[in-house]
C-alpha positions as CSV (number, residue, x, y, z in Angstrom):
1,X,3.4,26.1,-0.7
2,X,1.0,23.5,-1.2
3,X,-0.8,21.7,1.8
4,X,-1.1,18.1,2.4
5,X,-4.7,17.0,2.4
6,X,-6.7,15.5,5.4
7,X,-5.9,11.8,4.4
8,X,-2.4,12.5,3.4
9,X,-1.8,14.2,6.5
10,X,-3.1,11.1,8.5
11,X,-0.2,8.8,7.9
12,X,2.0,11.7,9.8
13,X,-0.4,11.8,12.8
14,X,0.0,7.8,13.1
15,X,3.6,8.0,13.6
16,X,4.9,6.9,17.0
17,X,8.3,5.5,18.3
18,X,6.8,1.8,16.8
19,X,4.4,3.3,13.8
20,X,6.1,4.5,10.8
21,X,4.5,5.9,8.0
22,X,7.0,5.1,5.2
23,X,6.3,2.4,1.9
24,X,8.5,1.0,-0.1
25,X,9.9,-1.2,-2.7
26,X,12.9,-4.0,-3.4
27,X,13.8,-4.0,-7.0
28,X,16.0,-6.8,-8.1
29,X,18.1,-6.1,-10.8
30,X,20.8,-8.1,-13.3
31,X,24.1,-6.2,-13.6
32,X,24.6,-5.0,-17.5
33,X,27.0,-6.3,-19.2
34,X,27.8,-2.4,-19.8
35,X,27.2,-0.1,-16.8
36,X,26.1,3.4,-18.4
37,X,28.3,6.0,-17.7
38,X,27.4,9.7,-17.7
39,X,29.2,13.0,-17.8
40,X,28.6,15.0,-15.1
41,X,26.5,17.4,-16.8
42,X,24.1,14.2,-18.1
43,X,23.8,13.3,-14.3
44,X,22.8,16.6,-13.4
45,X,20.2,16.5,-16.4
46,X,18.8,13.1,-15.9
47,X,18.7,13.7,-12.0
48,X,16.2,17.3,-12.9
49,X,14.2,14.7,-15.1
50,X,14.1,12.3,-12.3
51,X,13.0,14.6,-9.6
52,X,10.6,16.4,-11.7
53,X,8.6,13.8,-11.8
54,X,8.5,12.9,-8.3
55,X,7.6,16.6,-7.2
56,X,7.6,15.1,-3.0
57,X,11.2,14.5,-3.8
58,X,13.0,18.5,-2.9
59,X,9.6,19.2,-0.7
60,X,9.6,19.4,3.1
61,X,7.0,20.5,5.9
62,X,6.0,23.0,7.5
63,X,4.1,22.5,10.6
64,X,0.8,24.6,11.8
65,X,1.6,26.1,15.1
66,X,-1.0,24.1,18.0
67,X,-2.0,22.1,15.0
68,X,-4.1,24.5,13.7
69,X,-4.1,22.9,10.2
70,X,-2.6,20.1,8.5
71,X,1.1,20.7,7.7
72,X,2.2,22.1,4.4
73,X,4.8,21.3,1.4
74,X,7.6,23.7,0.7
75,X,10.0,23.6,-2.0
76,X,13.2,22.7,0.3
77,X,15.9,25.3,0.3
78,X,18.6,23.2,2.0
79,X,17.8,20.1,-0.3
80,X,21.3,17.9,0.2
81,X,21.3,14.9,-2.7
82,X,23.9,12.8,-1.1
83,X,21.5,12.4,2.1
84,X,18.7,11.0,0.3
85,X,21.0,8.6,-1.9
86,X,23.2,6.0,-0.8
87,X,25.2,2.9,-1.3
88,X,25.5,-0.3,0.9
89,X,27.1,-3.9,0.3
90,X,26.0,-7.0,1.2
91,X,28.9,-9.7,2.8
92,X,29.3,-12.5,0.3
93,X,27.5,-14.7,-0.6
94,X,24.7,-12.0,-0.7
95,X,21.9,-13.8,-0.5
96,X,18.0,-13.2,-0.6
97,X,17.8,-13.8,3.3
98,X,21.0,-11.2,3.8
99,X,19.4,-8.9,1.5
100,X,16.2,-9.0,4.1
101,X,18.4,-8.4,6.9
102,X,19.6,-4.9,5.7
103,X,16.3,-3.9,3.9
104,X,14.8,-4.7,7.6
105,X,16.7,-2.9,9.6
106,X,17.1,0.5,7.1
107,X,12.9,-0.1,6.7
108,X,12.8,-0.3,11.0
109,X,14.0,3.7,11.4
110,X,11.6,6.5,11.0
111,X,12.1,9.2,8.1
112,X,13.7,12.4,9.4
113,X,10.8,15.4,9.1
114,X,12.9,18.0,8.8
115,X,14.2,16.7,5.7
116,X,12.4,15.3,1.9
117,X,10.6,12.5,3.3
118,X,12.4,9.4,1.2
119,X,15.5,7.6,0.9
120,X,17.1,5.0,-2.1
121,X,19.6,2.7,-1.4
122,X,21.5,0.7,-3.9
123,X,22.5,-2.2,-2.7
124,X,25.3,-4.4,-3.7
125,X,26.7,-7.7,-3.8
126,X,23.1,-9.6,-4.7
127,X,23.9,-13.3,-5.4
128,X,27.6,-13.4,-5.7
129,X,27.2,-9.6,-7.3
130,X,25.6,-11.0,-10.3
131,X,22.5,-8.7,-9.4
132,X,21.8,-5.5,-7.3
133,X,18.9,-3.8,-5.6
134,X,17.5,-1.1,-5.2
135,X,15.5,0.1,-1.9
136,X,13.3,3.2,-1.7
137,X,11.4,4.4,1.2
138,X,9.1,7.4,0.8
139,X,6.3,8.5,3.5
140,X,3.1,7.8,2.7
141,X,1.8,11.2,2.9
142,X,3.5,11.6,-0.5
143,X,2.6,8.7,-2.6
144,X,0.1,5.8,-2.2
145,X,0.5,2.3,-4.7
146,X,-0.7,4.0,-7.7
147,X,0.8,7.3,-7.5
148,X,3.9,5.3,-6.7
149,X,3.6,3.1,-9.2
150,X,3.6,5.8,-11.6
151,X,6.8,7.2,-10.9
152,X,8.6,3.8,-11.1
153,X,7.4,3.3,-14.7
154,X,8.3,7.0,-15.9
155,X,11.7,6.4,-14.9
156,X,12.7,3.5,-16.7
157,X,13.2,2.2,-19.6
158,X,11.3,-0.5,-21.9
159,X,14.6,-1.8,-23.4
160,X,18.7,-1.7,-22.6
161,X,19.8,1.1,-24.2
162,X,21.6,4.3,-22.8
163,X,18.7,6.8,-22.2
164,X,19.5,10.5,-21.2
165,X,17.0,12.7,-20.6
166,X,17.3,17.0,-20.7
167,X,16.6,18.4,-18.0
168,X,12.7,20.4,-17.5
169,X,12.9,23.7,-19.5
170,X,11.4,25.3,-15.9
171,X,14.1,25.5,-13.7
172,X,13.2,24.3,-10.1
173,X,13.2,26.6,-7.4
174,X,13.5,26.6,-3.8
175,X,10.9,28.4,-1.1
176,X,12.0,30.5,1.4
177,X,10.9,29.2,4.8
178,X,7.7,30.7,6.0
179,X,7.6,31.9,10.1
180,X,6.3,30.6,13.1
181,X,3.9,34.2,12.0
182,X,3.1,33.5,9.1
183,X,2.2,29.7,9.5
184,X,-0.3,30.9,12.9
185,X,-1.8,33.1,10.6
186,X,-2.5,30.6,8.2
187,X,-4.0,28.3,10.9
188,X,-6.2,30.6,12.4
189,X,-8.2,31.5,9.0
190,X,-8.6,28.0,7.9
191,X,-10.2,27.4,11.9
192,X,-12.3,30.4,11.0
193,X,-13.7,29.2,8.0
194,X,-14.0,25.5,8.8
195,X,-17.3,25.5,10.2
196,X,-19.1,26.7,7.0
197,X,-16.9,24.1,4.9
198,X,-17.8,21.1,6.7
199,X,-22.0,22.4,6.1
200,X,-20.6,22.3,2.4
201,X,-18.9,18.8,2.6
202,X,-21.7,17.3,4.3
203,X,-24.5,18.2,2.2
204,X,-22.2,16.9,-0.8
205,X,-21.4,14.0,0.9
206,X,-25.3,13.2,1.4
207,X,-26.1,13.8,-2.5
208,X,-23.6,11.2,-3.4
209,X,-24.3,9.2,-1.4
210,X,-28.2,9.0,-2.7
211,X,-26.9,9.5,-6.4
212,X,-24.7,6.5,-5.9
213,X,-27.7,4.5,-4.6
214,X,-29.8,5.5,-7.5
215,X,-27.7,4.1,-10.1
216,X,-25.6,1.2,-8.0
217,X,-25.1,-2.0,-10.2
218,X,-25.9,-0.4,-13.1
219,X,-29.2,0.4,-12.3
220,X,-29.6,-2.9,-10.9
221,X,-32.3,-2.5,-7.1
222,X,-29.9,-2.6,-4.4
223,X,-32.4,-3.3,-1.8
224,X,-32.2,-6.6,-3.1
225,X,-28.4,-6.7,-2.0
226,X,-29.2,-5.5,1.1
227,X,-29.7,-8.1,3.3
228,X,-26.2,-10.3,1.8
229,X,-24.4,-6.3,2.9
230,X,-26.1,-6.3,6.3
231,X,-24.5,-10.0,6.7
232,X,-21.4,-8.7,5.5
233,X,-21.7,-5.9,8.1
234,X,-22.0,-8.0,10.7
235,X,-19.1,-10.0,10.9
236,X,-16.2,-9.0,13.1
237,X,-12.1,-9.4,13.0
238,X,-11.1,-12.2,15.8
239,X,-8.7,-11.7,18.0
240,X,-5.2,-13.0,16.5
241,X,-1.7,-12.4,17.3
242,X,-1.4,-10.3,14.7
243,X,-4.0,-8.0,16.7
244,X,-1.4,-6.3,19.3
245,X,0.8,-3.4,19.6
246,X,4.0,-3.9,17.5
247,X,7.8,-3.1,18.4
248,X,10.1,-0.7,16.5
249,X,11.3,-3.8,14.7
250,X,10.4,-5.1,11.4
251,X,10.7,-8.8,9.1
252,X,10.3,-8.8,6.0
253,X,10.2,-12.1,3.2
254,X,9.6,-11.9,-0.5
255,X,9.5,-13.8,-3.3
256,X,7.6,-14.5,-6.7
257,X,5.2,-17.1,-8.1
258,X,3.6,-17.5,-11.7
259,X,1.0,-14.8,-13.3
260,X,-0.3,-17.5,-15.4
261,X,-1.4,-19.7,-12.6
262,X,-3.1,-16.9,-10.8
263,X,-5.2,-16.4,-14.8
264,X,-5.6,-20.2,-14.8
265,X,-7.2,-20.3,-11.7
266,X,-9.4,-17.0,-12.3
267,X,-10.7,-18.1,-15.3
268,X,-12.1,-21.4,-14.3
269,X,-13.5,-20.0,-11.0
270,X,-14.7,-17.1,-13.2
271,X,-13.7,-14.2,-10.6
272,X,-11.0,-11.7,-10.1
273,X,-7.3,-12.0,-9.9
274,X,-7.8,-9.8,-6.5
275,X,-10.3,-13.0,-5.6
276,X,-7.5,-15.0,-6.0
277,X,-4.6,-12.7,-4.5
278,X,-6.9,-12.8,-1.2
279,X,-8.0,-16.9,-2.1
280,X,-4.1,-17.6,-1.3
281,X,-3.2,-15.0,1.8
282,X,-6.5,-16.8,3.7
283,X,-5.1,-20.0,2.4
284,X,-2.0,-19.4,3.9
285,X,-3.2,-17.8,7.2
286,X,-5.1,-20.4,7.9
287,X,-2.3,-23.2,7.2
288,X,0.0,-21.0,9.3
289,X,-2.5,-19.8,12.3
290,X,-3.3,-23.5,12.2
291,X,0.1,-25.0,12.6
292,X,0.8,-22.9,16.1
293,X,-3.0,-23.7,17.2
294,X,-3.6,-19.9,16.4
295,X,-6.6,-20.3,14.5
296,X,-9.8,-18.8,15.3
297,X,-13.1,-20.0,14.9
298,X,-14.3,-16.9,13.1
299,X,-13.0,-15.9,9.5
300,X,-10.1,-13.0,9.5
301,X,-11.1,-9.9,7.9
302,X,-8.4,-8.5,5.8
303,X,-8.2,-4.1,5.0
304,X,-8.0,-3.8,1.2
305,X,-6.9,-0.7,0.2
306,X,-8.8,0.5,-3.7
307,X,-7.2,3.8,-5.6
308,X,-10.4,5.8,-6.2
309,X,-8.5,8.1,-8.6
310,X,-10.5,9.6,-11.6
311,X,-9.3,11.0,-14.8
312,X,-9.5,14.6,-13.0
313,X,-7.0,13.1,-10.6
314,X,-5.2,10.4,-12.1
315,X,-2.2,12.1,-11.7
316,X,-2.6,14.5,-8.8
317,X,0.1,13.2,-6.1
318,X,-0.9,12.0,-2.8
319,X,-2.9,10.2,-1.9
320,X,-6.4,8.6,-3.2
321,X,-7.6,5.7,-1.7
322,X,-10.6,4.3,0.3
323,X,-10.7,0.6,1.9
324,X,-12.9,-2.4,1.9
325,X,-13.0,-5.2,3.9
326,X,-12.4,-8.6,3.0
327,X,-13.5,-11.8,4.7
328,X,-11.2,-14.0,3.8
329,X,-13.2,-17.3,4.8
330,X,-10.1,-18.8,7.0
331,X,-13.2,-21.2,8.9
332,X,-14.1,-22.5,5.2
333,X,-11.6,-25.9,4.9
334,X,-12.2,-26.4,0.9
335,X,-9.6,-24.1,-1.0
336,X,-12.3,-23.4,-4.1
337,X,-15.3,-22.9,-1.5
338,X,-13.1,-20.6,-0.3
339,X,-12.1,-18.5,-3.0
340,X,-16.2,-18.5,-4.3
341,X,-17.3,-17.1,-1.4
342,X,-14.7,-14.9,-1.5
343,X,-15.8,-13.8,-4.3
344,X,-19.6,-13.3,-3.5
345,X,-18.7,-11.4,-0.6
346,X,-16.4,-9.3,-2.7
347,X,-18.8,-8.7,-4.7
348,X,-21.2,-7.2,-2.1
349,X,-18.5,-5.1,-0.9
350,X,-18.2,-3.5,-4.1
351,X,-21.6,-2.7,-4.2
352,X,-21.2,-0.8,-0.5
353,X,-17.6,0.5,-1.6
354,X,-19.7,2.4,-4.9
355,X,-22.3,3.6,-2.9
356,X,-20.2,5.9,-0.2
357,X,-19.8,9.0,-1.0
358,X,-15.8,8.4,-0.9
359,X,-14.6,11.9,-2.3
360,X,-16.9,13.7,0.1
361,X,-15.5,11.6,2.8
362,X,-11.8,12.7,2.3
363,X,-12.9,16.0,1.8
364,X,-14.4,15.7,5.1
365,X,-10.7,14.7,6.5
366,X,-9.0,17.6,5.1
367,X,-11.5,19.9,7.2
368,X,-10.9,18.1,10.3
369,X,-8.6,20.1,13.1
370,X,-5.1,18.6,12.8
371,X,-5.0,18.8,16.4
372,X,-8.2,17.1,17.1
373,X,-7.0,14.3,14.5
374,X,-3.4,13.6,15.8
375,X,-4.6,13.9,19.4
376,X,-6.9,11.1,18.9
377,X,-4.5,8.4,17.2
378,X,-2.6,8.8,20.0
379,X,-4.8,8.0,22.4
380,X,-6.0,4.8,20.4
381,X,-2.5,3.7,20.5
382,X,-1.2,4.8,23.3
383,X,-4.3,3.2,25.3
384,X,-3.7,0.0,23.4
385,X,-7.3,0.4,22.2
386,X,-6.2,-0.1,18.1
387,X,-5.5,-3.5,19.4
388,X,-9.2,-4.1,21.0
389,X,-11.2,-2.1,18.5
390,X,-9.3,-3.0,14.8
391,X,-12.1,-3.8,12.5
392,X,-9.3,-5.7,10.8
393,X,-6.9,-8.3,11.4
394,X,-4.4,-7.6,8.6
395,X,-3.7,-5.4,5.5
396,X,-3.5,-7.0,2.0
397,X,-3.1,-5.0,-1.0
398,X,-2.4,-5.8,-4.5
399,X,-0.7,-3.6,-7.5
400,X,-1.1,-3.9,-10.8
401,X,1.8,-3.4,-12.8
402,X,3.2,-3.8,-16.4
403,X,4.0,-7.2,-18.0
404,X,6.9,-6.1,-20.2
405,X,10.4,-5.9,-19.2
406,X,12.0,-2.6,-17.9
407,X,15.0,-1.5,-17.0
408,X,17.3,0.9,-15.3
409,X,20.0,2.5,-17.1
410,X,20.7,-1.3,-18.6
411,X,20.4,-3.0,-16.3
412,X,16.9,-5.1,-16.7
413,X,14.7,-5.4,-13.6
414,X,14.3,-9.1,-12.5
415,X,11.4,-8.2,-9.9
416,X,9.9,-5.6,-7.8
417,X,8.9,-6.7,-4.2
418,X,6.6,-4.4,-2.8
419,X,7.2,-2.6,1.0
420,X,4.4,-1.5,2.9
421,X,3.7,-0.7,6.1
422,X,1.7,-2.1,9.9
423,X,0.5,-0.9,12.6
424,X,-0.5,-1.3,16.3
425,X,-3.7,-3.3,15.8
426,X,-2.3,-5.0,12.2
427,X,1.3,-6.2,12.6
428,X,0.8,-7.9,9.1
429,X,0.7,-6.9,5.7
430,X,0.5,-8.5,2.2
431,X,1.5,-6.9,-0.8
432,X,1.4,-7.9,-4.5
433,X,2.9,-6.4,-7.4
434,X,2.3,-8.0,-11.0
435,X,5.2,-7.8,-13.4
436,X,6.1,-9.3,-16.4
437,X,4.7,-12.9,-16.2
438,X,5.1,-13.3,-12.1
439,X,3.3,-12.0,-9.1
440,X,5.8,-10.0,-6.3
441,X,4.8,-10.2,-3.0
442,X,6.2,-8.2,0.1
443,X,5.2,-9.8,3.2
444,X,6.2,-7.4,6.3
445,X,5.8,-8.3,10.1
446,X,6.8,-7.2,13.5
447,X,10.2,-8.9,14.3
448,X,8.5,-9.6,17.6
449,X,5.4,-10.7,16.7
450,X,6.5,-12.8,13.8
451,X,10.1,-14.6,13.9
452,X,10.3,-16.1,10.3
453,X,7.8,-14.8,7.3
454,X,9.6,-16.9,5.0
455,X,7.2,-19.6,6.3
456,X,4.6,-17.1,5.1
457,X,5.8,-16.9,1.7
458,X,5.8,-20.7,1.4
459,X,2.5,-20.6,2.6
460,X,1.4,-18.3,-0.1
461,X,3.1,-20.6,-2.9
462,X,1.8,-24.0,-1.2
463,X,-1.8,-22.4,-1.5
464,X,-1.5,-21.4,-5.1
465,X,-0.8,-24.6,-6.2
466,X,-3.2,-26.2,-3.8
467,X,-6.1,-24.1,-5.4
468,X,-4.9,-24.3,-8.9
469,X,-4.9,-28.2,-8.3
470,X,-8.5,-27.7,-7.0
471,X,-10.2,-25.9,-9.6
472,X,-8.3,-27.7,-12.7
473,X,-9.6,-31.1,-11.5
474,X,-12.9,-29.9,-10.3
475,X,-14.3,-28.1,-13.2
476,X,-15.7,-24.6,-13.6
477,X,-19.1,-26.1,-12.0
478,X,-21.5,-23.9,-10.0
479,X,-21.9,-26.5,-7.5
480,X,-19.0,-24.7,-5.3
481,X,-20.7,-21.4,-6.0
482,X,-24.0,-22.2,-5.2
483,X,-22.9,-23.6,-1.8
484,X,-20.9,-20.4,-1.4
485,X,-24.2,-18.2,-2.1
486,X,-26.6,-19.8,0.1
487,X,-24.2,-20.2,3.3
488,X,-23.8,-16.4,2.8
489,X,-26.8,-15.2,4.5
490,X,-26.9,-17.8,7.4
């Protein structure tokens, strides 16, 4: 047994009726020439490969009686393949907005508990049947972007040929269900020892955070950043229609656009290619909020999810991952004023983001009383208070991933769109995967909320050419900069 930690645990207590708390992912893929074939005792031996490295993928909980604690893993003793692994069609001609159609609706129903918490559908019939796809779910509480990430790239391959792989020389084994007992006893040590953990959390948490202030920037005196932080701090997400309590139903578009224009542009605005990812989402929102007379006065603040995994956890499942937030300068008209005060703001938040004790803060989650957690996002959503109170008005999130071709027994992956998940309070989220030479973004609303994210995706590709028009005619300058700078504290 093996129990979820306090963050992890989390994206179960947000589940409702609307909220689910399952990710994604689309991959595209052309059909080989050759399909592989296997002998049934090669399935069986690539499938133990498979599986093994994806260690949520024969687990299932075990709840805390009164919520105690937060749930645990067991190895599941009535793991069923075929229910985790299936096979739809697409009506001809099969195309990209048919694929959404079916990808919405299997995304728009909740992940059965009592059961591995994923699904994997292939899907075929993709343009005429000349490609098919491939659509996982998985519960957050198992994976997050990078962990996820991992698993992709370990099982495929970098080139065409037939790959089998032996099975693990450690034969997996199922658990035996523990009892309502056993569980209750379980819960009521770890409530007797909580008090005395959270002392020791706390005081760790308090000797990062001075540690982290000492050597912030390299050394660099962050008082000096202080007041641009303090600026930072003080603006707040506007209300947008994005900011209300979502249905059970889910849209999704998707589409790519060029890695090289995304470099282009970094490189003569001299920032990030996250700087730029965000750049073209407040480009867009701003283009689309304005169209329906939607857009507020103040900028939207967008949640950025950043992996904080170290070498000690770099491949410890689960999840690790903070959040900053990121103004996205939607009130700023100029595309590259935009994306350089994007940037400087960024670059504050950085600052912040290495200064908090982050580790110490998770920690602190796992110690919380599952009860007391779940209790309470229930209330903020059930009160509609996540739409009144969200520090944020969306989520955006980007990937990296590998710039090589890969492929799946043969069969070459074309793109990966990524599928991630909203909330009451954020029906909107942005995701961006890089892979081989194009950026993949996943753009997922509420059906009601949002009729047609295509228009989103446009929006995305109008504002990437819009800004690399902008800075390739403009020069690197500083002008833009400068001007970004010194509106920053007023």
């Amino acid at each position: 047994m093996e129990q979820l930690s306090g963050l992890d645990a989390t994206f179960l207590y947000m589940e409702s009726a609307r909220n689910y708390g399952h990710v994604g992912s689309l991959q595209i893929f052309a059909e080989p020439a050759v399909a592989h074939r296997r002998t049934p005792e090669e399935d069986a031996a690539n499938t133990e490969y498979l599986y093994g490295l994806a260690g949520y993928s024969r687990r299932r909980l075990v709840e805390v009686p009164f919520g105690l604690d937060h749930p645990y893993w067991i190895e599941d003793p009535d793991f069923d393949r075929e229910f985790h692994e299936r096979t739809v069609a697409l009506p001809a001609p099969g195309t990209d907005r048919q694929l959404e159609q079916v990808v919405s609706r299997i995304a728009s129903r909740p992940l059965d508990r009592s059961k591995p918490l994923w699904e994997v559908y292939r899907i075929e019939g993709v343009d005429e049947g000349r490609k098919f796809a491939v659509y996982s779910k998985t519960h957050h509480c198992a994976i997050d972007g990078a962990s996820g990430t991992q698993i992709v790239l370990a099982s495929m391959q970098t080139g065409p040929e037939a790959v089998n792989h032996p099975a693990p020389a450690e034969r997996w084994r199922p658990e035996r269900v523990p009892s309502q007992a056993e569980m209750l006893a379980r819960g009521v040590r770890a409530t007797a020892q909580r008090p005395m953990r959270l002392v020791g959390v706390q005081r760790r948490a308090l000797t990062q955070t001075i540690n982290s202030f000492r050597r912030a920037s390299g050394g660099a005196r962050i008082r000096d950043r202080v007041p641009a932080m303090l600026n930072q701090l003080r603006n707040q997400a506007p209300r947008t229609i994005f900011n209300d309590r979502i249905s059970q139903h889910r849209r999704f578009a998707f589409g790519s656009t060029p890695l090289a224009d995304v470099q282009a542009i970094k490189k003569a605005a001299d920032c990030t290619v996250n700087d730029v990812v965000l750049a073209l989402c407040g480009g867009m929102l701003r283009q689309w909020l304005g169209a329906r007379n939607e857009l507020p006065a103040q900028p939207l603040i967008a949640m950025v999810p950043v992996s904080v995994r170290t070498e000690a956890t770099a491949n410890v499942a689960g999840n690790q991952v903070s959040a900053m937030a990121a103004v996205l300068h939607t009130d700023e008209p100029d595309p590259r004023i935009r994306l350089d005060k994007i940037h400087v703001s960024m670059t504050d938040q950085k600052i912040v983001q290495a200064a908090l004790p982050v580790h110490a803060q998770l920690e602190m989650l796992t110690q919380m009383p599952s009860a007391t957690m779940e209790q309470a996002m229930r209330l903020v959503f059930a009160t509609r208070l996540s739409g009144r109170m969200m520090p944020f008005n969306l989520t955006i999130s980007n990937v990296p991933g590998p710039q090589m071709p890969l492929y799946l027994d043969g069969a070459e992956q074309l793109a990966s769109y990524p599928y991630s998940t909203i909330t009451d309070g954020m029906a909107l989220n942005i995701t961006v995967c890089s892979y081989n030479g194009h950026l993949d973004w996943g753009i997922v609303v509420d059906r009601e909320i949002v009729t047609d994210p295509w228009a989103m995706f446009d929006g995305i590709v109008d504002a990437q050419r819009e800004l690399l028009e902008r800075v390739t005619t403009t020069g690197v300058g500083s002008t833009a900069r400068k001007r970004a700078t010194s509106r920053r504290g007023a």
